[in-house]
C-alpha positions in Angstrom: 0.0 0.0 0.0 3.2 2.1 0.1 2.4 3.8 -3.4 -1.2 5.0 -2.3 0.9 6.7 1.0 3.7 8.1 -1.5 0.5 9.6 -4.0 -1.5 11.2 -1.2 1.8 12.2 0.5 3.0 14.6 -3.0 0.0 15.7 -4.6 0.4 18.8 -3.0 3.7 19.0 -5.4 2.1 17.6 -7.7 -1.1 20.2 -8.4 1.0 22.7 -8.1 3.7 21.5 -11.2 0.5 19.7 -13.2 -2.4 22.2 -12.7 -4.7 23.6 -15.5 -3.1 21.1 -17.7 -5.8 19.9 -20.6 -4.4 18.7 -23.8 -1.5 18.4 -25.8 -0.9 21.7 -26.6 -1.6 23.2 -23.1 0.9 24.4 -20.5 0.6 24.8 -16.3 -0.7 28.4 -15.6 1.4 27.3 -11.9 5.0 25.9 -13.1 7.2 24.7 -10.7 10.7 24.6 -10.7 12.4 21.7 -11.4 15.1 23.2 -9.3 12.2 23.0 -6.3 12.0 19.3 -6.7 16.0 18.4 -6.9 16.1 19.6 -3.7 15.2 16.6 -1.9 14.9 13.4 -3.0 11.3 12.5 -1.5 9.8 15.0 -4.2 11.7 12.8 -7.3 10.0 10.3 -6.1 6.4 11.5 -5.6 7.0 13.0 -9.0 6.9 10.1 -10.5 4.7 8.2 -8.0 2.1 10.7 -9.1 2.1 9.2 -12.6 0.1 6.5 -11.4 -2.7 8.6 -10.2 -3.6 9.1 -14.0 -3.8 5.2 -14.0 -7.0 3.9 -15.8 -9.6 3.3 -13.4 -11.8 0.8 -14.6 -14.6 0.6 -11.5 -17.5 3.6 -12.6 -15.2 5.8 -15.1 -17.6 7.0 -17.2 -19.4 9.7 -15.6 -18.3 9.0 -12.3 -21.1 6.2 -12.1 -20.9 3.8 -14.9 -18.6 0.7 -16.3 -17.7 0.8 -20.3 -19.0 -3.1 -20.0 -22.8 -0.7 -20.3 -22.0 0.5 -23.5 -21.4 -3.4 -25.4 -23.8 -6.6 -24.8 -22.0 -6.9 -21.1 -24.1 -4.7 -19.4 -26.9 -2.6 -19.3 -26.8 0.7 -17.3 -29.9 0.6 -14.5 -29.9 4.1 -14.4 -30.7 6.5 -17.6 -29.1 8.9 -20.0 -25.5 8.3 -18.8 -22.7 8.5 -20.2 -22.2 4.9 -21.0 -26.2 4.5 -22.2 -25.5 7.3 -24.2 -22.0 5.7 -26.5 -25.0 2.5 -26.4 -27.4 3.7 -28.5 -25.0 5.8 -30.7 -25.6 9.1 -29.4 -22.0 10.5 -29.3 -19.9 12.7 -31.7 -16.5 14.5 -32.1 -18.4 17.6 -30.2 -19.9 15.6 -28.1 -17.5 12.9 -27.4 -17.9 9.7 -25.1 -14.8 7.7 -22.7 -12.8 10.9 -24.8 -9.4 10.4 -22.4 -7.5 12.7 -24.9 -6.9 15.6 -22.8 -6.4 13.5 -19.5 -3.6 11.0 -21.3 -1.5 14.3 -22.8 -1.4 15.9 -19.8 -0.1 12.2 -18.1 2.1 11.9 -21.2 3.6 15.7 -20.4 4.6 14.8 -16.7 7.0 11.4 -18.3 8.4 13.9 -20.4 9.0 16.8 -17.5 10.7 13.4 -15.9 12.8 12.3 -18.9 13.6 15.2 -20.5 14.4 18.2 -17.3 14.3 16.3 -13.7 16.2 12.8 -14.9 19.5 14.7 -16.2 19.4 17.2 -14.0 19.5 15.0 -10.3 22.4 16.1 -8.8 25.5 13.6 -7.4 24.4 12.4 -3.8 20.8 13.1 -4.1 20.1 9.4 -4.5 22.7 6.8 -3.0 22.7 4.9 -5.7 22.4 5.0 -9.3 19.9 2.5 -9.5 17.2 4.5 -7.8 17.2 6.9 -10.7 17.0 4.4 -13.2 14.1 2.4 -11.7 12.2 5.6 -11.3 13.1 6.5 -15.2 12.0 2.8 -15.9 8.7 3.3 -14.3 8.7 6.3 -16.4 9.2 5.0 -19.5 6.3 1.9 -19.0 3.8 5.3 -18.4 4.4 7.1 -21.0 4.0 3.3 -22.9 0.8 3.1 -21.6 -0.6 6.6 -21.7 0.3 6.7 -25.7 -1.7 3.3 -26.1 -4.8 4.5 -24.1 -4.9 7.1 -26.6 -4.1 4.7 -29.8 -6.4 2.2 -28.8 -9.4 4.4 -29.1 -8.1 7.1 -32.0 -5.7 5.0 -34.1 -2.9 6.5 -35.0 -2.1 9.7 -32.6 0.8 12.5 -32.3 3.6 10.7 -30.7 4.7 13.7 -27.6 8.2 12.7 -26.5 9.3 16.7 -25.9 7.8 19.6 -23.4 6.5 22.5 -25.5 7.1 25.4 -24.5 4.6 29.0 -25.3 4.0 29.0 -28.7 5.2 25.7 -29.6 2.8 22.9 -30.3 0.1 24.0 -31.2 -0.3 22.6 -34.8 1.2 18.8 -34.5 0.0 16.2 -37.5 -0.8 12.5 -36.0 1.7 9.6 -36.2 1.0 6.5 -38.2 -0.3 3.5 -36.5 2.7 1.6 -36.9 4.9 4.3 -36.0 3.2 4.7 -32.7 2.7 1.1 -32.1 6.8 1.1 -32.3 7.2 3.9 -30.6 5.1 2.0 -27.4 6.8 -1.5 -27.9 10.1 0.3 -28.4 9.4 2.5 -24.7 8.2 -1.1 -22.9 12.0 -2.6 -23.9 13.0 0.1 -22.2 10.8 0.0 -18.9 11.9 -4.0 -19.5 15.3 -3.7 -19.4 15.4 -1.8 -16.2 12.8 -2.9 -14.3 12.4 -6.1 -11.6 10.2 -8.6 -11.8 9.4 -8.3 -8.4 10.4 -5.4 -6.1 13.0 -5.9 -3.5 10.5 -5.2 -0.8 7.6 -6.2 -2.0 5.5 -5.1 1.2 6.5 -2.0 0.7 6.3 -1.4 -3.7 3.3 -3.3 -4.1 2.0 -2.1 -6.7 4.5 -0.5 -8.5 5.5 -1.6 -12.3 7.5 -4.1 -13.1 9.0 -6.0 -15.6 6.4 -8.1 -16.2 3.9 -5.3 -16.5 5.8 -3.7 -19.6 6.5 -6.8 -21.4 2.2 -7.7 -20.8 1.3 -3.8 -21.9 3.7 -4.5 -25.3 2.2 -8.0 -25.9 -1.7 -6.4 -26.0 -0.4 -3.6 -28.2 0.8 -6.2 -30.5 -2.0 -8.1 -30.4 -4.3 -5.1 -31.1 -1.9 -4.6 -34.1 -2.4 -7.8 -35.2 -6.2 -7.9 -35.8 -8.6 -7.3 -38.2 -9.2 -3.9 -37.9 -5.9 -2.6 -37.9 -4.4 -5.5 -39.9 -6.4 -6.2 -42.9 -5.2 -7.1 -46.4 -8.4 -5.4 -47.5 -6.4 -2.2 -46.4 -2.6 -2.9 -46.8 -1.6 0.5 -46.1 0.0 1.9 -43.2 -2.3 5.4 -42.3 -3.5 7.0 -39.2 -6.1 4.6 -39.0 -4.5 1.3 -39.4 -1.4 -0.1 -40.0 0.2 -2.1 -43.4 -1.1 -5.4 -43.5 1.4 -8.1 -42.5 0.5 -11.5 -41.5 3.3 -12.1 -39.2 2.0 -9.7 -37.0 0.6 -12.6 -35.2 3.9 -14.5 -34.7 5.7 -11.3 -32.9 2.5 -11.0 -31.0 2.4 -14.3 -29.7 6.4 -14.2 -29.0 5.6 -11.1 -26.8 3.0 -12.3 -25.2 5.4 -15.6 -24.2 7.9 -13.2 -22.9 5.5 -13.0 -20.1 5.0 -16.7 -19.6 8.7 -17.2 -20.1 9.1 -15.6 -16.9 8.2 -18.4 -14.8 6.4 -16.1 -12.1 2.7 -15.3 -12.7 0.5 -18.2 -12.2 -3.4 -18.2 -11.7 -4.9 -17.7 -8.8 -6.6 -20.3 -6.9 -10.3 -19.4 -7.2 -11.4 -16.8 -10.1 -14.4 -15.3 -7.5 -11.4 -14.3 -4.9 -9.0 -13.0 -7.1 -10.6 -9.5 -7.6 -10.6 -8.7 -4.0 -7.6 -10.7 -2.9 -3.8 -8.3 -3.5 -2.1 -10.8 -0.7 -0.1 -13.9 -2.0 -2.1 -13.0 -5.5 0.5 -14.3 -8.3 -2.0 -13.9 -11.2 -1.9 -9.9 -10.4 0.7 -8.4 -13.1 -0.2 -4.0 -12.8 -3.2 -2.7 -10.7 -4.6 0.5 -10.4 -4.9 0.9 -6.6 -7.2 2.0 -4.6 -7.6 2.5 -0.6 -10.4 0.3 0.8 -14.2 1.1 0.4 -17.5 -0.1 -0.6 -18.4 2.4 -3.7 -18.2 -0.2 -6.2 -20.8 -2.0 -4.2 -23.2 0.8 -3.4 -22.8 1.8 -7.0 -23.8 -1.8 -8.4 -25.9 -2.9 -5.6 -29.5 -4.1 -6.0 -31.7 -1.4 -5.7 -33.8 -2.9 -3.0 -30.8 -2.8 -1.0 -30.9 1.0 0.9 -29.0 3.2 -1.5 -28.2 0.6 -4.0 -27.9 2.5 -7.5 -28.4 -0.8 -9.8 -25.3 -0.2 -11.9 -24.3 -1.8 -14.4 -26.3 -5.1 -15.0 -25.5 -7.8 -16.6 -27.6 -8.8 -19.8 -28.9 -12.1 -20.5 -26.8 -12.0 -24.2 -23.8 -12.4 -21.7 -25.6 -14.6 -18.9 -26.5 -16.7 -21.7 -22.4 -17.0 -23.1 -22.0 -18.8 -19.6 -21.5 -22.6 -20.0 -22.9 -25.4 -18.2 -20.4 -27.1 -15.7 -19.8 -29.9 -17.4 -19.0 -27.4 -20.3 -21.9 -27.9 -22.6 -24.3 -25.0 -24.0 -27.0 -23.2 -22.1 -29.8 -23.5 -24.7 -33.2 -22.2 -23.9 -34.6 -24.6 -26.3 -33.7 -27.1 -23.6 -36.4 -27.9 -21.2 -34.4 -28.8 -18.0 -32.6 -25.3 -18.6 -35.5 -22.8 -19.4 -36.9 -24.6 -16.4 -34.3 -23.5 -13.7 -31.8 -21.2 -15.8 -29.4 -20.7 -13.1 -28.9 -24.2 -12.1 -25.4 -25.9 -13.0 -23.8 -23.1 -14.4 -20.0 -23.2 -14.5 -18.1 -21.3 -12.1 -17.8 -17.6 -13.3 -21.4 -16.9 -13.8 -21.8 -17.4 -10.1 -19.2 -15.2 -9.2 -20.2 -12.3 -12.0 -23.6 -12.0 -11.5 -26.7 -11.7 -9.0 -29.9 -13.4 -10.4 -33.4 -14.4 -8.9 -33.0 -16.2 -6.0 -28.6 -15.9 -5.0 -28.1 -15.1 -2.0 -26.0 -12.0 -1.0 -25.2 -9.6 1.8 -27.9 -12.0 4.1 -30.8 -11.0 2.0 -32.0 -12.4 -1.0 -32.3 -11.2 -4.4 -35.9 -10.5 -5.7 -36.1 -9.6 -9.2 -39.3 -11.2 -10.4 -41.9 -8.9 -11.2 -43.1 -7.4 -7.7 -40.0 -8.3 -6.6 -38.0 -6.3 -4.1 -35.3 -5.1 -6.0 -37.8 -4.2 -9.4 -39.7 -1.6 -9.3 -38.1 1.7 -8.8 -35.6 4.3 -11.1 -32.0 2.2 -10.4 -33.6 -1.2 -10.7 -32.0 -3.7 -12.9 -33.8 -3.8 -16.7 -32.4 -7.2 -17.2 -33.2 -9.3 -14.0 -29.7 -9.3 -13.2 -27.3 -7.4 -10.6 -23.0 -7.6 -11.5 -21.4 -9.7 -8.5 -17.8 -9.5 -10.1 -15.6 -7.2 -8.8 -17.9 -6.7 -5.4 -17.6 -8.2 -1.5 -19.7 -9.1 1.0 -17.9 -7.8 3.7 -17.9 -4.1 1.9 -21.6 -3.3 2.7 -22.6 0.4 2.8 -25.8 0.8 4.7 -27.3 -0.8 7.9 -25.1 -0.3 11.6 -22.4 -2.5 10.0 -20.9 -1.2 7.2 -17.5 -2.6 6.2 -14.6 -1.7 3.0 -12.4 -3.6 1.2 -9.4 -3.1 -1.6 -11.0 -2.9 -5.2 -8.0 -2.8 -7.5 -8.5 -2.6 -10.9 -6.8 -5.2 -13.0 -5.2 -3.7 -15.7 -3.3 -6.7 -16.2 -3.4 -10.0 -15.2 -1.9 -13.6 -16.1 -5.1 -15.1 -17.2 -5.2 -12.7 -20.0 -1.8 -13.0 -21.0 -2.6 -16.6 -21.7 -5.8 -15.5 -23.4 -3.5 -12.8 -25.4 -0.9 -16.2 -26.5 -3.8 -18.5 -26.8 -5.3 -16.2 -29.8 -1.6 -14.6 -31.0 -0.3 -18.1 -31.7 -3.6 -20.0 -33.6 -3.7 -16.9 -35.5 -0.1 -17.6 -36.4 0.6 -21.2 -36.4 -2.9 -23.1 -35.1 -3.7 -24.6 -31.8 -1.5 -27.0 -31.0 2.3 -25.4 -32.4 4.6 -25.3 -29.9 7.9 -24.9 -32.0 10.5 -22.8 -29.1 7.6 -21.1 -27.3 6.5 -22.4 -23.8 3.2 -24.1 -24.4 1.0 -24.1 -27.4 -2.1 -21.8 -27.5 -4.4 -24.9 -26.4 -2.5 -25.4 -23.2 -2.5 -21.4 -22.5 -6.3 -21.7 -23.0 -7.0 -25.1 -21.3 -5.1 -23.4 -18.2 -8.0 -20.7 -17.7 -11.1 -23.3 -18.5 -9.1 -25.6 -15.5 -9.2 -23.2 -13.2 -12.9 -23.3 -12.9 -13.2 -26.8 -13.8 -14.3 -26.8 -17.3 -12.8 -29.6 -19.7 -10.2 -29.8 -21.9 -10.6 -28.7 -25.4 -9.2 -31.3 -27.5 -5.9 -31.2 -29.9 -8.1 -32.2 -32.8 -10.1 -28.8 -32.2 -9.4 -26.5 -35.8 -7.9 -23.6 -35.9 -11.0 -21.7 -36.9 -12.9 -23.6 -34.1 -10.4 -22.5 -31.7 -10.5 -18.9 -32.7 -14.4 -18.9 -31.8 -13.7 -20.4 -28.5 -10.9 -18.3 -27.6 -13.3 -15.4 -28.3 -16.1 -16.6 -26.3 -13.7 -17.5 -23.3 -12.1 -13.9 -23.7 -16.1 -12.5 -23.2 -16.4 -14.9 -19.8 -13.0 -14.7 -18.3 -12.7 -10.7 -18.6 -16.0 -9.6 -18.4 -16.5 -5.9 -17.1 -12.4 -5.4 -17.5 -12.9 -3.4 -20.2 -11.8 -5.8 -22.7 -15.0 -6.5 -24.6 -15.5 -2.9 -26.1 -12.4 -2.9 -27.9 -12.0 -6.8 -29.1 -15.4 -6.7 -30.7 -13.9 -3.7 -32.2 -10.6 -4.9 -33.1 -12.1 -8.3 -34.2 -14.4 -6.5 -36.8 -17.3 -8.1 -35.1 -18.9 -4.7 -33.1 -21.3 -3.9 -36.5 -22.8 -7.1 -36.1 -23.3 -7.6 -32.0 -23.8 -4.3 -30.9 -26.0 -3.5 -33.5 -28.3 -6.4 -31.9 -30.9 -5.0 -29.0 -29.3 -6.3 -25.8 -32.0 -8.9 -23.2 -32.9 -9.6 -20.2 -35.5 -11.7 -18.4 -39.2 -11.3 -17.6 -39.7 -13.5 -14.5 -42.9 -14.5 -12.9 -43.5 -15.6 -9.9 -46.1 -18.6 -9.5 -48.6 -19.4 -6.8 -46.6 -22.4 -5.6 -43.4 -20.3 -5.6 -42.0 -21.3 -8.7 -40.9 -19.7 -11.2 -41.2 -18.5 -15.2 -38.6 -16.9 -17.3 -39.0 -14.9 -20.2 -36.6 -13.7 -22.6 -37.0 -9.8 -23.8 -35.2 -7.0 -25.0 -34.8 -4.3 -22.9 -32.6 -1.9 -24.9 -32.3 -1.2 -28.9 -28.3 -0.5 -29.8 -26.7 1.4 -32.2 -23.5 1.3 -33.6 -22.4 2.6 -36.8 -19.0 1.6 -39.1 -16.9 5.1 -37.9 -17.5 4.0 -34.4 -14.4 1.4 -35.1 -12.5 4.2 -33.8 -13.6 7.3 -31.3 -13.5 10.4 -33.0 -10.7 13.3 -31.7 -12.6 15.9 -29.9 -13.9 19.0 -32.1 -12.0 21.7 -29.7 -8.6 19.1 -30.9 -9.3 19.8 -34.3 -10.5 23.6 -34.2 -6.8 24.2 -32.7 -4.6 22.3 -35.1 -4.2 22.6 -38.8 -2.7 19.5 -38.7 -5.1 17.0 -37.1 -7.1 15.1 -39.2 -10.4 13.2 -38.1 -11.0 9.8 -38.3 -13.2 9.3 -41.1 -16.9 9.7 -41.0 -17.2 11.6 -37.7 
């Protein structure tokens, strides 16, 4: 918890050097000194401990109250007309701009470079006993201004890669990067943060948290898968533009090779029991980079039912992803099946008991009522789907009643499970399930690792390679659902046209005279999303200030 100490303890500093900054071509209106912070070593540190304040968050992001997971076929937002119902039905623009991070990832990018390019060479002899300080801090340094650049080309494309600190009248007309060039430019900064940094921190009690070798090498392997797919690696577009890169099949192969680096390592493994992991930091080997958090119970009074006192409803699950969850025994849930319409939530596989809250679970001592009449129907933040997210939320945080209670909710950004998911796809795309060649396991033992974990079988060798793309997909949509994943692979996969164009369900449930039950199957909410919604468009006020941006086409 050392870095949450070290981020409270310099944001004083911080405000004061950072303030007023809003996008790329913006400077401090309050500047401080470098000199002022080479005067003790504590401030080079918070300096760059500060960094990791501008962190994605994950938990509520979007207007301070909803998950991204509301705006695809995760999730639909109890609540209505926020931001994340809004980017749902299509109702965003360049002037009026949804999850728009482009201001708020130039500004993070702009404190690397104060780092790299005026406090880093300027640290006097002695202000650090050793050497090695300064280089783990410029290593942590590097692995930001990574990451920041690819929150910004994930969404955009191809962006202006910012490396220097402009200065009054400098910056203010600056053309965007090609997509290759700036996925180079992010792999090339992870070798960097790579080279320096530890795979785990001396003291680990005390730099929890921080990044560490294993992070960069996991934030270059998802850049290179996301340069690897459809949308940005097509042969239906060979060129390299703003928008996507040139068309190169082998893409895949350095993809999965990166993504191995990770394995390679020999120090991430899965944790025991996928329900635990998300509020579980202690002895927690699957965690590669977190954005932390001190303890509390928002993300539960946020998502809690709303027949709970003060529970806002969230972000529900819908049944197109309740649906996607397996029987145990790793068969299909089928309606069409009478022993399943019958008792829907009966012998589901692992995850869906730990993601969601249906008719019937137990949770927090009460029980959850959302047949119609129900307790937690009925009123403005009431699920629309029958359904209540579990993931991410403990019993022991509850927020109303004379025992309340916190607990740690750190966001993964990355973890092991999707490193093997990332191999798992990289390598069939490459070579087919079951190559192994010099890499550590093929792409059917990555995958068969995460469906072990909650007891599902093996997928057998004689599965196809397109076979295995479908279920590496569909595991990717259980495994990481609501961790902001799902957005941007139905977008990278070339698939989003289709699946969020489709109206998103939930479940009409009545509630018979002999206490039984009947389920059925509605739609709830109608979705739009049309072909320039592949990429976000830059922000209006972006473009009226530069000559040289140019928008992503059709916004």
């Amino acid at each position: 918890m050392k870095r949450i100490v070290y981020i409270l303890l310099f944001a004083l500093v911080s405000m004061v050097y950072t303030s007023c900054e809003n996008s790329i071509n913006d400077l401090p209106q309050d500047y401080l000194d470098v000199n002022d912070i080479l005067i003790d070593s504590t401030y080079v540190i918070g300096f760059v401990d500060d960094m990791y304040a501008s962190l994605p968050t994950g938990y509520s992001r979007l207007g301070g109250t909803s998950m991204i997971a509301s705006a695809t076929d995760e999730a639909v937002e109890s609540p209505s007309n926020t931001e994340a119902e809004n980017m749902a039905i299509g109702v965003w623009a360049a002037s009026n701009t949804r999850d728009d991070v482009w201001a708020s990832m130039y500004s993070a990018i702009r404190k690397t470079n104060v780092f790299l390019n005026e406090v880093q060479p300027s640290i006097p002899k002695g202000l650090f006993k050793s050497e090695k300080t300064v280089n783990l801090l410029a290593g942590q340094t590097y692995f930001m201004r990574a990451l920041f650049h690819f929150e910004l080309v994930k969404r955009y494309g191809g962006i202006p890669i910012v490396t220097s600190i402009f200065k009054v009248g400098e910056g203010t007309d600056i053309a965007r990067d090609k997509y290759d060039e700036c996925i180079k430019f992010i792999v090339d900064e992870c070798d960097k943060a790579a080279a320096i940094l530890p795979v785990e921190w001396p003291v680990a009690a005390l730099d929890f948290g921080r990044v560490t070798k294993g992070a960069a090498l996991s934030l270059k392997a998802r850049a290179l898968l996301y340069a690897a797919s459809p949308l940005f690696n097509n042969s239906a577009t060979p060129d390299n533009t703003v928008e996507h890169g040139a068309y190169n099949q082998n893409k895949w192969q350095i993809a999965a090779s990166a993504a191995n680096d990770v394995i390679a390592l020999n120090y991430y493994q899965l944790f025991a029991t996928y329900q635990n992991f998300f509020t579980t930091i202690s002895n927690n080997k699957e965690i590669i980079f977190l954005d932390m958090a001190g303890q509390n119970n928002t993300v539960e009074r946020l998502n809690g039912p709303s027949g709970y006192t003060d529970g806002g409803g969230g972000s529900c699950p819908t049944l197109n992803l309740v649906d996607s969850y397996l029987m145990k025994d790793g068969s299909k849930f089928d309606w069409n099946n009478p022993v399943h319409a019958a008792n829907p939530f009966v012998n589901r596989e692992p995850r869906f008991y730990a993601s969601v809250l249906y008719n019937g679970a137990s949770w927090m001592g009460d029980v959850i009522d959302t047949y119609e009449g129900g307790n937690d129907l009925g009123t403005a933040n009431s699920t629309k789907t029958s359904f209540y997210l579990k993931k991410f939320m403990s019993e022991s945080a509850k927020w109303f009643g004379g025992s309340t209670g916190n607990t740690y909710h750190c966001f993964p950004i990355f973890r092991y499970a999707e490193v093997l998911l990332n191999y798992a796809e990289a390598q069939n795309e490459a070579n087919g399930p079951t190559f192994s060649g010099t890499y550590s396991i093929t792409a059917l033992a990555a995958l068969n690792q995460v469906r072990a974990r909650v007891g599902l079988p093996a997928i057998s060798s004689s599965v196809t390679k397109d076979e295995f793309s479908a279920i590496v997909r569909e595991e990717r949509k259980i495994e990481l659902a609501f961790e902001e994943h799902r957005h941007l692979d139905l977008r990278r996969w070339k698939l989003a046209t289709n699946v969020l164009n489709t109206p998103v369900k939930g479940l009409k449930i009545i509630k018979k005279v002999d206490g039984s039950f009947t389920y059925q199957p509605s739609e709830v909410q109608t979705r739009v999303f049309k072909p320039e919604m592949y990429l976000y468009p830059i922000p209006q006020s972006e473009l009226n200030r530069s000559n040289s941006l140019v928008q992503n086409a059709g916004w």
